[in-house]
C-alpha positions as CSV (number, residue, x, y, z in Angstrom):
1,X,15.6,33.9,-2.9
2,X,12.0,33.9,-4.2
3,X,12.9,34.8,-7.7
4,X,15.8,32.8,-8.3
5,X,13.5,29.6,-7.0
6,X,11.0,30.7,-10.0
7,X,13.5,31.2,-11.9
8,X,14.8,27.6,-11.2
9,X,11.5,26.0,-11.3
10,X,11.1,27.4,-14.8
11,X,14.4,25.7,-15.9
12,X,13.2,22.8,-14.6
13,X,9.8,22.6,-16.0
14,X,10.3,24.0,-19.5
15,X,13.1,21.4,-20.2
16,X,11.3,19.2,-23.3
17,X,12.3,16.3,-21.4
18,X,10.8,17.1,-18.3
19,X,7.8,18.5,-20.1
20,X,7.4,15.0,-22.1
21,X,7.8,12.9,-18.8
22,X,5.7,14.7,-16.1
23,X,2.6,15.3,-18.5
24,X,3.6,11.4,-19.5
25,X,3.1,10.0,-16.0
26,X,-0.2,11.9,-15.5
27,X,-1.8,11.3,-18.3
28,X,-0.8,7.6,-17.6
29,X,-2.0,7.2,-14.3
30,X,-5.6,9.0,-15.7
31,X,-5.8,5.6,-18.0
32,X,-4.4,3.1,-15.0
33,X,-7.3,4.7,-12.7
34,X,-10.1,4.7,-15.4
35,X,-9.1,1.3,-17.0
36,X,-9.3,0.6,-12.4
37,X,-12.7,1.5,-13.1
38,X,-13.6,0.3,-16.3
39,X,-12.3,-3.4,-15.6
40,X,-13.8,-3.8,-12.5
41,X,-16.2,-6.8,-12.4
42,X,-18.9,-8.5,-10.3
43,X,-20.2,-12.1,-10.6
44,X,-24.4,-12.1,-10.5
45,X,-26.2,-15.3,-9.3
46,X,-27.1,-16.3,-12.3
47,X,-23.3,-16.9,-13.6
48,X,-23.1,-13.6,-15.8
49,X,-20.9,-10.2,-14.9
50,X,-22.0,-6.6,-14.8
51,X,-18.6,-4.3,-15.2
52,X,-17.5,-0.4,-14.6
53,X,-19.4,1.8,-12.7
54,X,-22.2,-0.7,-12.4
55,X,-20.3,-3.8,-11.0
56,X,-18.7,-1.0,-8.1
57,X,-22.1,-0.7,-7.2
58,X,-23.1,-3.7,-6.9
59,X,-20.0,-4.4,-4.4
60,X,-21.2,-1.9,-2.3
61,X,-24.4,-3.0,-2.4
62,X,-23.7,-6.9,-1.0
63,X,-21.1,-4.6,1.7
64,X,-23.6,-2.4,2.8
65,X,-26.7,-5.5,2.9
66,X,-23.7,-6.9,5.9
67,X,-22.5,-3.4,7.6
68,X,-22.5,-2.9,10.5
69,X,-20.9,-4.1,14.4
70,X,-20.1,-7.7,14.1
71,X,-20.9,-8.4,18.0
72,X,-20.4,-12.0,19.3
73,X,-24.2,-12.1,19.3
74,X,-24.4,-11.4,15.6
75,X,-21.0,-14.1,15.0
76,X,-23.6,-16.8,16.6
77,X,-26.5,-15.5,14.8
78,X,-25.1,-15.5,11.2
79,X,-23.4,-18.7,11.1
80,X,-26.4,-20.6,12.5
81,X,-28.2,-19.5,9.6
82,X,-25.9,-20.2,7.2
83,X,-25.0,-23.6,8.4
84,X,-28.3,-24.5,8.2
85,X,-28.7,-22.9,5.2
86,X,-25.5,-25.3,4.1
87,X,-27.1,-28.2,6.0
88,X,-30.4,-27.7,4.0
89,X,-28.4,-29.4,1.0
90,X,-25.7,-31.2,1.7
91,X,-24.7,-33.8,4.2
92,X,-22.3,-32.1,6.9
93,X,-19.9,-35.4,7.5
94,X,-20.1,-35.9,3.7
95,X,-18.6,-32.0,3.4
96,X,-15.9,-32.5,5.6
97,X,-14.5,-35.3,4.1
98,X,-14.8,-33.2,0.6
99,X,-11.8,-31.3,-0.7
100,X,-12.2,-27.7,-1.8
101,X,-12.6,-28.1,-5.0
102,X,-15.1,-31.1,-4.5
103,X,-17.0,-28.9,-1.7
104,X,-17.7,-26.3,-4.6
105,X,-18.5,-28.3,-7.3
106,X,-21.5,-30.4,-4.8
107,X,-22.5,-26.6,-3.5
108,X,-23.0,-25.3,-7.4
109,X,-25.1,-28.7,-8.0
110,X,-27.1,-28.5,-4.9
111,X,-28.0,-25.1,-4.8
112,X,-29.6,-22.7,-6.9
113,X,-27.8,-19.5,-8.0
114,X,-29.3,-17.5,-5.4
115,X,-28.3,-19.8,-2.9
116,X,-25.2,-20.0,-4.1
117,X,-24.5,-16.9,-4.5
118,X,-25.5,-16.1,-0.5
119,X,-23.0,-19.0,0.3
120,X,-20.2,-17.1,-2.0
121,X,-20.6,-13.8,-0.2
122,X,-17.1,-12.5,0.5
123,X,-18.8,-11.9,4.0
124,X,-18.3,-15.3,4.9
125,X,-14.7,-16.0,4.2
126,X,-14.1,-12.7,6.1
127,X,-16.2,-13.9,8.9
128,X,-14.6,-17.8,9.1
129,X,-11.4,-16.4,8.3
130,X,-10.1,-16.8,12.3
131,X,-11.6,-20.7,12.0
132,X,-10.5,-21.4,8.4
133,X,-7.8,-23.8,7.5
134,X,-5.9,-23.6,4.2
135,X,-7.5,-25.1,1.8
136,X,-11.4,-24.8,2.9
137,X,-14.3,-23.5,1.6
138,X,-16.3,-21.2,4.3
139,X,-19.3,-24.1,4.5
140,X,-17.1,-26.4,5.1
141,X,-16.0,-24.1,8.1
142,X,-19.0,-23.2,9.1
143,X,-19.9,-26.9,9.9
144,X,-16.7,-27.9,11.6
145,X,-16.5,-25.4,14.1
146,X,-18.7,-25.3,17.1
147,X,-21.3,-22.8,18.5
148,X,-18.8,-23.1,21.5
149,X,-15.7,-21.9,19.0
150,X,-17.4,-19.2,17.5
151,X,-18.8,-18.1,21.1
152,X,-14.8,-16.9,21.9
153,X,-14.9,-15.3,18.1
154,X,-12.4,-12.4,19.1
155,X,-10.0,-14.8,21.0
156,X,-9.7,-16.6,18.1
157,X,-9.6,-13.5,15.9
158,X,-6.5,-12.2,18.8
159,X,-5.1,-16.0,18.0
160,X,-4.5,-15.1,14.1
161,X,-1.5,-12.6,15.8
162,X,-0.1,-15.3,17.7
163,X,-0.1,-17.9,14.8
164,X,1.6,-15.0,12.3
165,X,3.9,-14.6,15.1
166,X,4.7,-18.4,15.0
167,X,5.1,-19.2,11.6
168,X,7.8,-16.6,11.7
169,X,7.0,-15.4,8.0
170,X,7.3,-18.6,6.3
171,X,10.0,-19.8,8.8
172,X,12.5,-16.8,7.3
173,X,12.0,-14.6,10.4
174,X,12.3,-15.2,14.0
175,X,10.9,-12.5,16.1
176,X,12.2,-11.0,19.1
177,X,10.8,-11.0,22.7
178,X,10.1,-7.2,22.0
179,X,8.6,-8.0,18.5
180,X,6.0,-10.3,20.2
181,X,5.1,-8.0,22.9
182,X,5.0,-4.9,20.4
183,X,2.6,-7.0,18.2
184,X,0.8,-8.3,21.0
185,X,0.1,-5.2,22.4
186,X,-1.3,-3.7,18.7
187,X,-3.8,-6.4,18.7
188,X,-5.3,-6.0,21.8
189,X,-5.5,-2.5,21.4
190,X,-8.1,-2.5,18.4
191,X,-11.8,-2.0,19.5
192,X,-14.4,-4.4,19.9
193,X,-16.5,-5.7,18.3
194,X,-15.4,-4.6,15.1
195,X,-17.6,-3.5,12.2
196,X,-18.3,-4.8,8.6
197,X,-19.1,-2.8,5.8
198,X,-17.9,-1.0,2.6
199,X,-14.6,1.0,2.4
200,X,-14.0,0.7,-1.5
201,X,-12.7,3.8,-2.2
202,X,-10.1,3.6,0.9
203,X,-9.0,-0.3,-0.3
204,X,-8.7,0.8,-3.6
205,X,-6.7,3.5,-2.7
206,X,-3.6,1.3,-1.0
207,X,-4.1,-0.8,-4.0
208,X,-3.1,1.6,-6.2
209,X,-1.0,3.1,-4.4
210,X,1.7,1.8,-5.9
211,X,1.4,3.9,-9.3
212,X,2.5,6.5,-7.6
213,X,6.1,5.1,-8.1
214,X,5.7,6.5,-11.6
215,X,5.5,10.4,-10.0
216,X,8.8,9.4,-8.2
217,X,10.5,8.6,-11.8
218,X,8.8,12.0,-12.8
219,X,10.2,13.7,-10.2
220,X,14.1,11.8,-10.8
221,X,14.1,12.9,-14.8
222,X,12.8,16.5,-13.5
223,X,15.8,17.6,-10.9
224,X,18.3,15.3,-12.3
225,X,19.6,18.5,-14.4
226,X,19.6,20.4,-11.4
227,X,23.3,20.8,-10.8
228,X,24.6,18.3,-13.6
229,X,23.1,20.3,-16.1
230,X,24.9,23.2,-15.1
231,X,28.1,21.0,-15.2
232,X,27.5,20.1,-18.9
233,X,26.6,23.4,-20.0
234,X,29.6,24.7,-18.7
235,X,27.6,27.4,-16.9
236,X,28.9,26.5,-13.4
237,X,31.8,28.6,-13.9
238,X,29.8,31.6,-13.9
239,X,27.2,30.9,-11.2
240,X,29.6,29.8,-8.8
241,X,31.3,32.6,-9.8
242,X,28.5,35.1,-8.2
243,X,28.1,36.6,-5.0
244,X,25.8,34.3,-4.0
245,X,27.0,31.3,-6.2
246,X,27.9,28.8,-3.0
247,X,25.0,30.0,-0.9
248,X,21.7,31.8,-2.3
249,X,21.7,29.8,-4.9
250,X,22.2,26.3,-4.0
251,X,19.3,26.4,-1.2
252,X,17.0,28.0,-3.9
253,X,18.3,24.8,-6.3
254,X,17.3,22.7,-3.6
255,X,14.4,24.7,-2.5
256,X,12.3,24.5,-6.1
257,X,13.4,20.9,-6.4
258,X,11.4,19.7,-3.0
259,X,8.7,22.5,-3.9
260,X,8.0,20.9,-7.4
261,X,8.1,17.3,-6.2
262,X,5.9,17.8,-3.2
263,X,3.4,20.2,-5.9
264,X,3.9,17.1,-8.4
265,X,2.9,13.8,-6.1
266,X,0.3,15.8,-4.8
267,X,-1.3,15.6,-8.3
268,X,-0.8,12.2,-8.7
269,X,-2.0,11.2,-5.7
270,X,-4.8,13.4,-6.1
271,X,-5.6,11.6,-9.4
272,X,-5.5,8.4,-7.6
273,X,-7.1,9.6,-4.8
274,X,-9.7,11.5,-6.6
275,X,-10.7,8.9,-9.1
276,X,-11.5,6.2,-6.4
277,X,-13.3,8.5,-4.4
278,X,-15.6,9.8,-7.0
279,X,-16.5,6.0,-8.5
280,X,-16.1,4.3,-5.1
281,X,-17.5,6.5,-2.5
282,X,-15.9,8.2,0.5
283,X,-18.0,5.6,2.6
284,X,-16.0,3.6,5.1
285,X,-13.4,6.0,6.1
286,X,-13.9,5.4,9.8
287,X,-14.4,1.7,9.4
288,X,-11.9,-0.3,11.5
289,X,-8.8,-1.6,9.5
290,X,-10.6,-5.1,10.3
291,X,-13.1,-4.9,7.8
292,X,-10.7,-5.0,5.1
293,X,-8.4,-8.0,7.0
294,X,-9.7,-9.1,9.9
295,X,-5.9,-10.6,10.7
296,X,-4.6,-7.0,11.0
297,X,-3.5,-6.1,14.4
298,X,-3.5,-2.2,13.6
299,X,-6.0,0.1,15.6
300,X,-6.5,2.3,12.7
301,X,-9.2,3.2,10.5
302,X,-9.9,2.4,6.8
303,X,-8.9,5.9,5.7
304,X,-6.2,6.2,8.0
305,X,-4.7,3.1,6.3
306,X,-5.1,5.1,2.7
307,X,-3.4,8.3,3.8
308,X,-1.0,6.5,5.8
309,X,0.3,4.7,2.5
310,X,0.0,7.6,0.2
311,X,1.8,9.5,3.4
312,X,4.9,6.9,2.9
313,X,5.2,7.2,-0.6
314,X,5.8,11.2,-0.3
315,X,8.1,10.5,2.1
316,X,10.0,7.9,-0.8
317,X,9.1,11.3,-3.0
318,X,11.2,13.2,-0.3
319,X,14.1,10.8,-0.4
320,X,14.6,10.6,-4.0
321,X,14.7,14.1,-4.8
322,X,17.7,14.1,-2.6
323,X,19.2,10.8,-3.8
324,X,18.9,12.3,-7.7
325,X,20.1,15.9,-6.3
326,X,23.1,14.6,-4.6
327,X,24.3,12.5,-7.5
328,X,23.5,15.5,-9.9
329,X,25.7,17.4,-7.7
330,X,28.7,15.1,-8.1
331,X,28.8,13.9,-11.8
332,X,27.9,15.4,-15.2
333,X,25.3,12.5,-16.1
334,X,22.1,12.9,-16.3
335,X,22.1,9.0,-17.3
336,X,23.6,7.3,-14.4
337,X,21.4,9.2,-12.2
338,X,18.2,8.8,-13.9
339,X,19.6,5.3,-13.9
340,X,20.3,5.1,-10.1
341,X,16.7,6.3,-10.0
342,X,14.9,3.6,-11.9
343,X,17.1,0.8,-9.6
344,X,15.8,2.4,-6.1
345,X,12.4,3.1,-7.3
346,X,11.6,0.0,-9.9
347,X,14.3,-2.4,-9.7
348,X,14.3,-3.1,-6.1
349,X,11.2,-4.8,-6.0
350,X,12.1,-7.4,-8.7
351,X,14.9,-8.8,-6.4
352,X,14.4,-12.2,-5.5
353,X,14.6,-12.9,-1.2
354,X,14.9,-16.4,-2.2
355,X,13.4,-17.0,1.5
356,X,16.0,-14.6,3.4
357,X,14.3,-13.1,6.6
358,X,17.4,-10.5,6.5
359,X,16.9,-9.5,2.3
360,X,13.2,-9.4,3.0
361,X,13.2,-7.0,5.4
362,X,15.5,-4.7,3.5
363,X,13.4,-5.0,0.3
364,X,10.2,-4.1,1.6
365,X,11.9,-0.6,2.7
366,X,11.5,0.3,-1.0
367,X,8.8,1.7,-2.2
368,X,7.7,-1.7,-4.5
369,X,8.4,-3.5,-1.3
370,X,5.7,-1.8,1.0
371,X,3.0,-0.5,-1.2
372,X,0.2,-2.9,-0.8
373,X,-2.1,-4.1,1.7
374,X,-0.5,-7.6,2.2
375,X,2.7,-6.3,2.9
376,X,2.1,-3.4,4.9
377,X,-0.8,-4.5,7.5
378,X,-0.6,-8.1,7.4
379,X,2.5,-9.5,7.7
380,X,3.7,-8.3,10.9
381,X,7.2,-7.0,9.6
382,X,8.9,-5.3,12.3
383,X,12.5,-3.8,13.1
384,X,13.7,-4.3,16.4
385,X,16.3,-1.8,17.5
386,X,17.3,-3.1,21.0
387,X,14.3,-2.9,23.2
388,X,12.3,-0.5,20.8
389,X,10.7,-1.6,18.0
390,X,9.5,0.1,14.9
391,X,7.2,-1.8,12.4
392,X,7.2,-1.4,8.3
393,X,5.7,2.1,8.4
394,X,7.6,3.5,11.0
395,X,10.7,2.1,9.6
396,X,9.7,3.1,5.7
397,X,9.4,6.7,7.4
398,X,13.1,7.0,9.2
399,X,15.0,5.5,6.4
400,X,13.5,7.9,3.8
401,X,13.4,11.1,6.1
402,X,16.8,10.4,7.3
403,X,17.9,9.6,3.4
404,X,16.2,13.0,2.5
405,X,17.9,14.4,5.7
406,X,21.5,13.2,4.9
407,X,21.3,13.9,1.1
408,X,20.8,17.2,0.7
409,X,23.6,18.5,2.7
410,X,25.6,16.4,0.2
411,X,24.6,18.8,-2.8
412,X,25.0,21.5,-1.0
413,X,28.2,21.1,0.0
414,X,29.3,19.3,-3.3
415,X,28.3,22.1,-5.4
416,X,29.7,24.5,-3.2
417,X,33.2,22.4,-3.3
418,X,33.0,22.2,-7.3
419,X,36.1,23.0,-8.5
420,X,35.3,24.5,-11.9
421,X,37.5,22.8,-14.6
């Protein structure tokens, strides 16, 4: 069993084709994650930009000035400083009147960059993001909301859940009793207070995630040939031929093809994964999920949320190899399944919803669908099968294990059915 696995992992690996497309898809995702690093920019108080390596830094520099628990007492604290660091300027009924865009241009001439730059701090939009309306600058927030509002700061921050649940995803989704109390129950199961800080490495991660569609396509082109291969070459006749033709060989075929993809996405995560960790830091790993949304309801950690996502993807990793192995098993080409392939994978995720709750909800099972941090921890899409519930994650995972699951019995049995012509 061993030997014919090698032997069929060699096949597989010294075809020019596959040798052209997985060294391809690394080698690519090596420039995606150091152009990442090399185009990431910071804006300095005096208007210019440091880039690279040096404007990461200087992220985690303005994170790490803020980490740390954000108690009620420290909510009350900060934003009585920084109103009155607003109010030292500009004229508070003036600023509510103000539209955004007027609100900024007053704040740029009444302030210098320093200043400025304090009132910019992504700090407070993530703060005033539970008071915020659409539309509003965070000191304009700051000086509409009470002392008496931001005293019930995590009732409000509870409320956000409610509100999602409302709106009902643009109006294109109505949820179910068991969807509200599922969601309900997520949110008031995160700790308090939460904590602030810097988790780059761990955002950047889910970012990106989404590269790793690229190693699916690798993985497609790779065991495509499997079984159709064998059909073109005209070598089926022999190997079905054997003594263990229909049985030995088959699980070995199927064996080295969910060997090689595992071995292969665990590269290219590993590039992703290994490139943000080294520029960005491994900091942040057990920050709450909060620090990068504070609308989440998930109790989980930063790096949970990064391995979590990368976890799903294998998973879509899993269910292609046996999508591309079971149509390998029951045509002769390569094409239509490398084809089939490039629709699951790519294609999928340019399909308009055009505002279908129903269509949504299917298209976000893809992997172009899910992979970002939007989709996946902030807009409360959930499945409700009767009186259980599963959310995106848990229903990514079923439908890709059970695709994997119900796939590869089909090439089994369809190669062992092959009736040699």
């Amino acid at each position: 069993m061993l030997k014919i696995m090698r032997y069929e992992l060699k096949k597989m690996l010294t075809r020019r084709v596959a040798v052209v497309v997985n060294a391809g898809v690394l080698a690519m995702l090596v420039a995606i994650m150091a152009l990442n690093v090399v185009q990431a920019r910071f804006a300095l108080s005096d208007g210019s930009f440091v880039g690279g390596p040096a404007a990461i830094e200087a992220a985690r520099a303005e994170r790490d000035a803020r980490a740390g628990e954000v108690s009620v007492e420290r909510v009350l604290s900060d934003v009585r400083g920084y109103r009155a660091l607003v109010l030292s300027e500009l004229d508070a009924s003036e600023l509510l009147e103000m539209s955004d865009a007027a609100a900024y241009s007053a704040a740029v001439r009444s302030f210098t960059d320093e200043q400025f730059d304090e009132l910019c701090d992504p700090y407070w939009s993530w703060l005033m993001s539970p008071f915020r309306r659409s539309g509003e600058e965070p000191y304009q927030t700051v000086v509409r909301v009470s002392d008496e509002e931001f005293a019930g700061y995590y009732a409000a921050v509870a409320q956000l859940t409610q509100d999602a649940l409302d709106d009902g995803q643009g109006g294109s989704w109505e949820y179910a009793a068991s969807e509200r109390a599922y969601w309900t129950d997520m949110e008031a199961s995160v700790p308090e207070p939460v904590s602030y800080g810097w988790a780059g490495a761990w955002d950047n991660v889910i970012s990106c995630a989404a590269f790793l569609a690229f190693a699916m396509l690798a993985v497609c082109v790779t065991v495509t040939p499997t079984f159709s291969g064998e059909y073109q070459q005209g070598t089926d006749a022999v190997l079905l031929a054997t003594r263990n033709g229909r049985s030995g060989l088959v699980a070995a075929k199927v064996a080295a093809s969910l060997l090689y993809a595992t071995a292969y996405f665990a590269l290219a995560a590993a590039i992703i994964c290994g490139v943000s960790v080294f520029f960005y830091g491994t900091g942040g790993f057990d920050l709450p999920l909060q620090a990068l949304g504070l609308s989440t309801p998930y109790p989980i950690t930063c790096g949970q949320a990064a391995l979590l996502t990368v976890g799903l993807m294998y998973a879509c990793t899993l269910g292609v190899t046996g999508i591309s192995l079971a149509l390998s098993s029951r045509t002769r080409s390569q094409v239509a399944v490398i084809v089939a392939g490039v629709a699951v994978v790519f294609l999928t995720g340019m399909v308009p919803s055009g505002g279908s709750g129903i269509l949504e909800h299917l298209l976000r099972l893809f992997p172009m669908g899910f992979s970002n941090f939007s989709t996946l921890f902030l807009t409360l899409t959930s499945y409700p099968l009767g009186p259980a519930v599963l959310d995106l994650a848990g229903a990514v995972l079923a439908t890709w294990l059970c695709l994997t699951a119900a796939t590869l019995p089909v090439a089994v049995v369809s190669w062992r059915r092959h009736q040699v012509s």
